[in-house]
C-alpha positions in Angstrom: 0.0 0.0 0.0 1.3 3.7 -0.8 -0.1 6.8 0.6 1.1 10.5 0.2 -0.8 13.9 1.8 -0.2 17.7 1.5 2.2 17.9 3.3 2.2 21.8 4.3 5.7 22.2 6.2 8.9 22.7 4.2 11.6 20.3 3.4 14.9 22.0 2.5 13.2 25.1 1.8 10.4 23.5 -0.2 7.4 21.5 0.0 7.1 17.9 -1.0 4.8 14.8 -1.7 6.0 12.4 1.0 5.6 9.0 -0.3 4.8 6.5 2.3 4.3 2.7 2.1 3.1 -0.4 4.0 3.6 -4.0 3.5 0.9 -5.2 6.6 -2.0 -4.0 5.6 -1.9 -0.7 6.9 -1.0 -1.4 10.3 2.6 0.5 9.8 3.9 2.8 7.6 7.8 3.1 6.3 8.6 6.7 4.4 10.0 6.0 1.3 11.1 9.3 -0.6 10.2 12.7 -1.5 8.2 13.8 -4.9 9.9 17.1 -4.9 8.7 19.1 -8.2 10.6 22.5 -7.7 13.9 20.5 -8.8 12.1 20.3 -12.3 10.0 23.8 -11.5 12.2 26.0 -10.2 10.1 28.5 -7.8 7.2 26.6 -8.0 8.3 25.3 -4.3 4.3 25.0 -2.9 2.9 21.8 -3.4 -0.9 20.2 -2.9 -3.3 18.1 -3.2 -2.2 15.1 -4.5 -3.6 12.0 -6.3 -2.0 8.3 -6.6 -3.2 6.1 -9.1 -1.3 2.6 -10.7 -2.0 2.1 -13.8 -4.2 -0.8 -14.4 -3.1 -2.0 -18.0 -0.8 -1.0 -21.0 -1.4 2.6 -21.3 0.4 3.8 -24.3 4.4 3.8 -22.8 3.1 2.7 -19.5 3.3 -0.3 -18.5 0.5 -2.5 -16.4 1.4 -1.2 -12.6 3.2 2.2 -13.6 1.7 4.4 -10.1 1.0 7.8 -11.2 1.0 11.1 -8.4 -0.9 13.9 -9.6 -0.6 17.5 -7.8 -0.9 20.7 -8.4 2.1 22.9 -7.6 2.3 26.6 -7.4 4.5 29.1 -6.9 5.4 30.9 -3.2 3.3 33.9 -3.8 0.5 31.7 -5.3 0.6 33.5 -8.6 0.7 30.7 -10.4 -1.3 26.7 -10.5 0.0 23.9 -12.1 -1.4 20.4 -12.7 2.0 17.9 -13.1 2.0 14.4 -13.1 5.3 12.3 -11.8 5.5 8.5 -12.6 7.4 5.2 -10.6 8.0 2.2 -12.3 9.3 0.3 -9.2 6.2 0.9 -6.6 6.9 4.5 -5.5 10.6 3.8 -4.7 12.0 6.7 -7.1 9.8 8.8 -9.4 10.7 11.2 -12.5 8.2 13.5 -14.2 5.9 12.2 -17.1 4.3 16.0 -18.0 2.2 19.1 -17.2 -1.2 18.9 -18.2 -2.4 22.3 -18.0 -1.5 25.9 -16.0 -3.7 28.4 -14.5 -3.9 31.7 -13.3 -3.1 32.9 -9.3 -3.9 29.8 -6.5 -7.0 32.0 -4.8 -10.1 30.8 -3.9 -13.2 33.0 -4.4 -16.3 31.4 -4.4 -18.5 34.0 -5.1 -20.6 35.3 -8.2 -18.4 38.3 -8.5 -14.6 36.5 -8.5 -12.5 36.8 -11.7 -9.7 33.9 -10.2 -8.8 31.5 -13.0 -7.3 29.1 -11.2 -7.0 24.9 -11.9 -7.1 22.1 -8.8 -7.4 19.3 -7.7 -6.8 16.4 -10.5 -7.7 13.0 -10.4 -7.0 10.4 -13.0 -8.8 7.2 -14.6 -8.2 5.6 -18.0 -11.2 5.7 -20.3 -13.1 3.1 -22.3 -11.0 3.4 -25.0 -7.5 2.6 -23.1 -6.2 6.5 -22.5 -5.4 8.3 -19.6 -7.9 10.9 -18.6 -7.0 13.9 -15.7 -10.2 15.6 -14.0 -9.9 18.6 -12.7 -11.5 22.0 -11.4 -11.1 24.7 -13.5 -12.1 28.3 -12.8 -11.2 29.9 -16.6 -14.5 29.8 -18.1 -16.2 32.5 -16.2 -16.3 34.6 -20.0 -19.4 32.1 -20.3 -20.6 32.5 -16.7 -19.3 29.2 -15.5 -17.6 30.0 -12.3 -15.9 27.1 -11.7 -16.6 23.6 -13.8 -15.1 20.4 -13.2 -13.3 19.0 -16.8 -10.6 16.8 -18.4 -8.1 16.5 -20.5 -7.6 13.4 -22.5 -3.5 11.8 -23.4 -3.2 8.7 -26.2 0.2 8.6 -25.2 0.4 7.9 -22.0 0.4 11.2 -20.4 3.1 12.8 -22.5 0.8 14.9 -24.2 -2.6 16.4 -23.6 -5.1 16.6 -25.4 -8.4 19.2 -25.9 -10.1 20.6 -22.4 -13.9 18.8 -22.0 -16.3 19.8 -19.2 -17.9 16.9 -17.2 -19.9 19.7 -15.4 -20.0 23.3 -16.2 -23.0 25.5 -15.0 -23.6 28.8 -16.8 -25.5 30.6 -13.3 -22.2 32.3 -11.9 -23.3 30.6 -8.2 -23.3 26.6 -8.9 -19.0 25.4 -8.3 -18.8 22.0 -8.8 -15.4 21.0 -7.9 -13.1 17.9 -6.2 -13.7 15.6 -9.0 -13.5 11.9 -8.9 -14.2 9.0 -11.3 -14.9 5.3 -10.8 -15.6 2.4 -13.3 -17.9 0.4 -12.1 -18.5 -3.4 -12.6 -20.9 -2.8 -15.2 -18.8 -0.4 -17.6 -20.2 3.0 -16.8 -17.8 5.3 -15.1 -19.7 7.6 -11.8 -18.3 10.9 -11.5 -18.5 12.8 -7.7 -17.9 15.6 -6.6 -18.8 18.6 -4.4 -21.3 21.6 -5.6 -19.8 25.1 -3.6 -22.7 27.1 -3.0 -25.1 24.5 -2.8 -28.1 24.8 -1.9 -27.4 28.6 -1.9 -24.0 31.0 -1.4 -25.7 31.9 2.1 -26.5 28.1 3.1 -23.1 26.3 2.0 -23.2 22.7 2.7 -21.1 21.8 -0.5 -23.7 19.0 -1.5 -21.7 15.9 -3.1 -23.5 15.0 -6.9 -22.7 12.6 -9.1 -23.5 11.7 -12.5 -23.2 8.9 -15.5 -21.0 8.7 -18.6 -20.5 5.6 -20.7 -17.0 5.9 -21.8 -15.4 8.9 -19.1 -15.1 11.5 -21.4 -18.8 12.1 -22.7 -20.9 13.8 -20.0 -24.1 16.5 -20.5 -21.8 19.1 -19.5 -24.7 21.2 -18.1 -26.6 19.0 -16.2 -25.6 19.1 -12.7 -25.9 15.8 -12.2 -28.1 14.5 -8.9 -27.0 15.0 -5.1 -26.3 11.8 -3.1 -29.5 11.9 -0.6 -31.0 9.5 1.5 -34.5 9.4 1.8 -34.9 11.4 4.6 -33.0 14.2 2.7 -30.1 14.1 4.2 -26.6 13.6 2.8 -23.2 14.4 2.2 -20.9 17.3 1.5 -17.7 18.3 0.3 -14.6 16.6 -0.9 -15.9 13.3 -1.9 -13.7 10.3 -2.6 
């Protein structure tokens, strides 16, 4: 097992992705190295919230159990997000970096009607029905067509060298709805279930973040602006923010 977290204090002046792993099932844990990504982005020395994923099967140069870390990384004045994605071939012992697979604007976060931030967070990757590597992500850059924040993807044949057009899974044109911390699952019977939170649900007074989720057949087609339907019990309650 192999586990990494923000990790907010510095290293060496810097921050890192600690890499930790366990060969008992969890019941101790052995730190096996740093991710650091300033030595390959000089000033970009602020790191967060990270993603593992091993790859499941042959994805174009990666091979069958290739574990992938996705961050985004920023500079120290936060005037800058990046979305990077570091790969081991030999279970997280030493890692090199596989590519960047989009920038955005200044790392602030303004949930309301009004902001103009045009930041990127928070990736997550999955491989689609077709056999290519697919990074979700929030991304605050489409507010010209009154989306303040949608959750999207971009799509790599190659294994994650190269990256290819942005799609929206959900992206809301009310300036209020900010969908955001997306993850993907396949399930057992082919279709892949996206989560994540809704900012400003059920209102920008009354935050509760509700959790959604939605359907797409192959992980990259999704009715972009449908926000999908909260996780509710019955009763009407249910869960917010930062699903996994």
């Amino acid at each position: 097992m192999l586990v990494t977290y923000d990790q907010l204090v510095y290293v060496n002046g810097v921050q890192v992705y600690p890499i930790y792993k366990s060969t008992d099932n969890g019941t101790t844990w052995t730190h096996v190295t740093d991710v650091v990504p300033s030595q390959n982005f000089p000033g970009e020395t602020l790191t967060s919230q990270p993603f593992l994923y091993e790859v499941p099967q042959t994805v174009g140069g990666l091979a069958a159990g290739t574990i992938l870390l996705a961050g985004n990384i920023m500079k120290a004045d936060r005037s800058t997000s990046r979305i990077v994605i570091y790969k081991s071939t030999n279970q997280g012992t030493s890692w090199s970096l596989l590519s960047t697979v989009d920038t955005g604007g200044p790392a602030v976060y303004d949930p309301s009607p009004t902001s103009t931030t045009t930041t990127i967070w928070e990736p997550s990757l999955n491989i689609d029905s077709s056999g290519n590597l697919v990074c979700y992500f929030s991304d605050e850059r489409q507010k010209a067509n009154n989306i303040l924040q949608a959750v999207s993807y971009r799509r790599s044949t190659d294994g994650g060298l190269t990256w290819g057009a942005e799609g929206n899974v959900a992206a809301i044109p009310n300036k209020s709805d900010r969908p955001g911390m997306i993850t993907v699952t396949r399930s057992p019977n082919g279709k892949y279930m996206a989560v994540y939170e809704v900012v400003n649900r059920p209102s920008q007074s009354l935050n509760t973040a509700v959790v959604y989720y939605k359907f797409s057949d192959d992980g990259v087609t999704w009715t972009a602006n449908d926000l999908g339907t909260p996780i509710q019990l019955s009763n009407g309650r249910g869960i917010g923010s930062s699903p996994m």
